[in-house]
C-alpha positions in Angstrom: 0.0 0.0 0.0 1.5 3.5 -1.0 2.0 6.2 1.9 1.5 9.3 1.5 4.5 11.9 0.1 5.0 15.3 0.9 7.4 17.2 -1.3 8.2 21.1 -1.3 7.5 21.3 -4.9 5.5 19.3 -7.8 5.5 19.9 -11.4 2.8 18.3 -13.1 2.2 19.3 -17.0 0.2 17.6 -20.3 -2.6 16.2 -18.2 -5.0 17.7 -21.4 -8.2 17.5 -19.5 -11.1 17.4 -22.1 -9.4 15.0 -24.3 -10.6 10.6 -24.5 -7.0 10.3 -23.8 -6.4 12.1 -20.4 -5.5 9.6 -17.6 -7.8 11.7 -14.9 -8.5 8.9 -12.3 -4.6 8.0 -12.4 -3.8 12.1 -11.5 -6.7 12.0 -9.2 -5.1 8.7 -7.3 -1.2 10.4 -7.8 -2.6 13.7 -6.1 -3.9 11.8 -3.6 -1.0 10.6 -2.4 0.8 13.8 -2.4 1.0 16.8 -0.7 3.1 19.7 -1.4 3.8 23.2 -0.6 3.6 24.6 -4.4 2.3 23.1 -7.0 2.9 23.6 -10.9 0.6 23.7 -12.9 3.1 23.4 -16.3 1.0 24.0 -19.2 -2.0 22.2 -21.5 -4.1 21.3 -18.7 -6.9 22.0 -20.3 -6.9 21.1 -23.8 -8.8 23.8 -26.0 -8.0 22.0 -29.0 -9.9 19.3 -28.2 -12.9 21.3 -26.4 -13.7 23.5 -29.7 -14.2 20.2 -31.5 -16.9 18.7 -28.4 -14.8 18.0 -25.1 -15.2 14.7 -23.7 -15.4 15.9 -20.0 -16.4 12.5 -17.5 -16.9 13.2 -14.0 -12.9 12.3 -13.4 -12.2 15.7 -15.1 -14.2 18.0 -12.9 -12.6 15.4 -9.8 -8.7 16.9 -11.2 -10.4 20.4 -10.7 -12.0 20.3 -7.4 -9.2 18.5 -6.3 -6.7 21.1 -7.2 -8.8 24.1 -5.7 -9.4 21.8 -2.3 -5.4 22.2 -1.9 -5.4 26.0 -2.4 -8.1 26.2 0.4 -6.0 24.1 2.7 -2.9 26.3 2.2 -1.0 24.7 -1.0 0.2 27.7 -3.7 -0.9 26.6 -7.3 0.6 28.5 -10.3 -0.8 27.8 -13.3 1.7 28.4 -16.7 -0.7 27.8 -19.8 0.8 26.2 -22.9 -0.4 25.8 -26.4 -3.4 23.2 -25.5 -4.8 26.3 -23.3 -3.2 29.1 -24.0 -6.5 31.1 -23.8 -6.2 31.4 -20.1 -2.0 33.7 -21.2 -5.4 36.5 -21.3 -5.1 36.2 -18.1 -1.6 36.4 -16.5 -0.9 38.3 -13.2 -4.3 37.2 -12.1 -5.5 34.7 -9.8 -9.0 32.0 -10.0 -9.9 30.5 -7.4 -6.6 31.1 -5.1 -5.3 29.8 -8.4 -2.0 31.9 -10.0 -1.8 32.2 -13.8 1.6 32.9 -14.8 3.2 33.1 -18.0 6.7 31.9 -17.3 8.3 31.2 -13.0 11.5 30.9 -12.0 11.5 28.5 -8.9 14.1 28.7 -6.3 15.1 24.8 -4.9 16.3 24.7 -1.6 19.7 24.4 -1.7 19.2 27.7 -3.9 19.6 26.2 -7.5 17.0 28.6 -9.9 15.2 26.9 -12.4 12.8 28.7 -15.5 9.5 26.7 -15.2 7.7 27.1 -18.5 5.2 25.1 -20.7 8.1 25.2 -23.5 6.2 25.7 -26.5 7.5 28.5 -27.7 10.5 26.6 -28.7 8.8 24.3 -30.6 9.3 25.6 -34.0 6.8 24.0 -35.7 4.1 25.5 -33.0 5.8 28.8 -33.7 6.2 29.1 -37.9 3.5 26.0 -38.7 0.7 26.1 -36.5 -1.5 24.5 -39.3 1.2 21.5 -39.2 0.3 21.6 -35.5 -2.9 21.1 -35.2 -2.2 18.6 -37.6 0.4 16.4 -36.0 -2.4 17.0 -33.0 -4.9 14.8 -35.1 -2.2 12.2 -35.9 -1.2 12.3 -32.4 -4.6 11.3 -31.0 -5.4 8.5 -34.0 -1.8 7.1 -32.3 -2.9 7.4 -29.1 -6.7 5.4 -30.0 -4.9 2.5 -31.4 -3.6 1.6 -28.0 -6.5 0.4 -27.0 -7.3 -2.3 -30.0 -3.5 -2.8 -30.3 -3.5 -4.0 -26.7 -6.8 -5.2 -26.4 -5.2 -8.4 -28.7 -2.1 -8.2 -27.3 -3.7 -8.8 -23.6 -5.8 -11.9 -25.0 -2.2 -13.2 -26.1 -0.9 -12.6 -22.5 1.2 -10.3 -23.6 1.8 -7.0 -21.7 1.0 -3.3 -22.7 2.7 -1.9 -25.3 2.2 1.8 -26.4 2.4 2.5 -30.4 2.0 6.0 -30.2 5.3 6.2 -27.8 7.2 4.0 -30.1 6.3 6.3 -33.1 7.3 9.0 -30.7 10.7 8.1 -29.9 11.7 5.6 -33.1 11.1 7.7 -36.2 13.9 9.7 -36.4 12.5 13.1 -37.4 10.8 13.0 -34.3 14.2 12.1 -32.4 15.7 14.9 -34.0 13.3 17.4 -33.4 13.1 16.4 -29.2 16.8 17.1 -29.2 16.5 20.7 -30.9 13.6 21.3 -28.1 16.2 20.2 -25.5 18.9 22.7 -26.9 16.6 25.5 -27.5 15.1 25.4 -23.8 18.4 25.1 -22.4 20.0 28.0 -24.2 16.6 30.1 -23.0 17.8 29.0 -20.0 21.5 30.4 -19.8 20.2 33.2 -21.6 18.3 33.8 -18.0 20.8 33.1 -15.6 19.3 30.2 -14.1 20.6 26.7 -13.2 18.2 24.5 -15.1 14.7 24.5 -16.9 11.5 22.8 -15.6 9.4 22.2 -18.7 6.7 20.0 -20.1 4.9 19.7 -24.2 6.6 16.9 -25.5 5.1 14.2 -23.7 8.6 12.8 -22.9 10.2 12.7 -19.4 13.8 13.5 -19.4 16.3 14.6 -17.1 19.6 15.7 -18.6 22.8 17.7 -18.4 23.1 20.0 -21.5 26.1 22.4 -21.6 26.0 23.3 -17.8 22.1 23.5 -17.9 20.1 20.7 -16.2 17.1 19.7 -18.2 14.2 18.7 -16.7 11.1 17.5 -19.0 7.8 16.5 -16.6 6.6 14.7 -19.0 2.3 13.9 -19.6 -0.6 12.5 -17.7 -1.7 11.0 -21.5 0.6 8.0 -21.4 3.2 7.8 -19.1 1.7 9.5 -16.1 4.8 11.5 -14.8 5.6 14.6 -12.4 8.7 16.3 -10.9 8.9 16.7 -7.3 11.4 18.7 -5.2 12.3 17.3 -2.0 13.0 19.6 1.0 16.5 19.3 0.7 16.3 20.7 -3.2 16.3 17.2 -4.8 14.0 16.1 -7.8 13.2 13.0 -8.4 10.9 11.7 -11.1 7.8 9.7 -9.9 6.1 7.3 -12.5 3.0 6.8 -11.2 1.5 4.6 -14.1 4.2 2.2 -12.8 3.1 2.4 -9.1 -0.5 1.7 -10.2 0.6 -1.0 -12.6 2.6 -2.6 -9.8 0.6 -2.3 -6.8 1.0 -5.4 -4.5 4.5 -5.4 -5.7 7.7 -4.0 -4.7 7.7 -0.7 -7.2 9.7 2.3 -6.5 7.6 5.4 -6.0 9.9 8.0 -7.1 13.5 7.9 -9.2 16.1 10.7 -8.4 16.9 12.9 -11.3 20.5 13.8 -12.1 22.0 15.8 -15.1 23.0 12.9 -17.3 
């Protein structure tokens, strides 16, 4: 049975409530079982895209909500950074809903006094910024990927065979898309020395990553679509990447709640 974790900071990003895809009742279980003094909100939340086109909103998806605004009454700081999926709510910026801060960009002091830019990340995504047709595009493609996990492993559990994600593997296999991950990486990272800061907190890319890149640590939270990730900061400045899909996955078995992140 999983205890309870309290961290001084979460970062939790891509949860894209509105969407068939979004793993609501997974983020409802990981916030559960975690407490923490701030909480970041990292971009597409809320996923307008899908909305516009009729929102599939289940009770689970008003549950993330409530949730989130319960903290903020019991003393928890929420900051909200909107990405693409919501950008709508950049309108608002400097204001606050619900005890809820809408920022467009944070920098987040750790503990031991490291400073890290927390931002969704999409601005340097260059096809977002120069192709926003190709966008909205790739976002269709995307979310076909993401439906054919469900047939694909549908067969593959009457086969005994265990889950398997095609829309991952497309993800991280076809080279383009390899390629075009590691230009995010570089272009976040040189935003970051730009700033002065120590590192970059950021989400988009549905890919969890933790790296060193030319004196700048990484970070990437990564989605609560597939692999149902956050950051959290321990009180001694530490973060450590907790896969909670895994925890869920695993319960009854020895699973590790939380892996720590180093520059790599």
């Amino acid at each position: 049975m999983e205890t309870e974790r309290s961290y001084r900071s979460l970062f939790i990003s891509d949860v894209h409530l509105g969407t068939r895809s979004c793993q609501a009742e997974i983020l409802l279980d990981f916030l559960k079982y975690h407490e923490a003094e701030t909480i970041y909100l990292v971009g597409d939340i809320l996923d307008f895209w899908r909305i516009r086109r009729g929102a599939i909103w289940p009770q689970a998806h008003n549950d993330v909500l409530q949730k989130l605004l319960r903290k903020v009454r019991k003393g928890t700081r929420v900051v909200y950074i909107p990405g693409n999926h919501d950008e709508g709510m950049r309108d608002y910026c400097g204001m606050h809903f619900g005890g809820i801060e809408i920022e467009r960009q944070a920098v987040h002091t750790m503990a031991d006094g490291r400073r890290y830019l927390v931002m969704h990340g999409d601005e340097y995504d260059v096809v977002v910024r120069y192709a926003r047709w190709l966008a909205f595009l790739g976002d269709r493609g995307y979310e076909l990927a993401l439906w054919s996990n469900f047939p694909l492993n549908f067969v593959r559990r009457r086969l005994g065979l265990g889950y398997w994600s095609f829309s991952s593997y497309l993800k991280l296999r076809v080279k383009t898309a390899v390629n075009f991950i590691g230009e995010f990486e570089r272009n976040l990272a040189d935003e970051a020395r730009r700033r002065d800061v120590d590192g970059v907190i950021c989400g988009h890319i549905h890919h969890a990553a933790s790296r060193e890149i030319d004196g700048i640590h990484y970070v990437n939270t990564g989605d609560w679509v597939e692999s149902c990730t956050a950051i959290g900061e321990t009180t001694t400045g530490q973060l450590e990447l907790v896969r909670w899909l895994d925890v869920v996955r695993g319960r009854g078995a020895e699973t590790p709640i939380a892996e720590v992140l180093r520059a790599a």
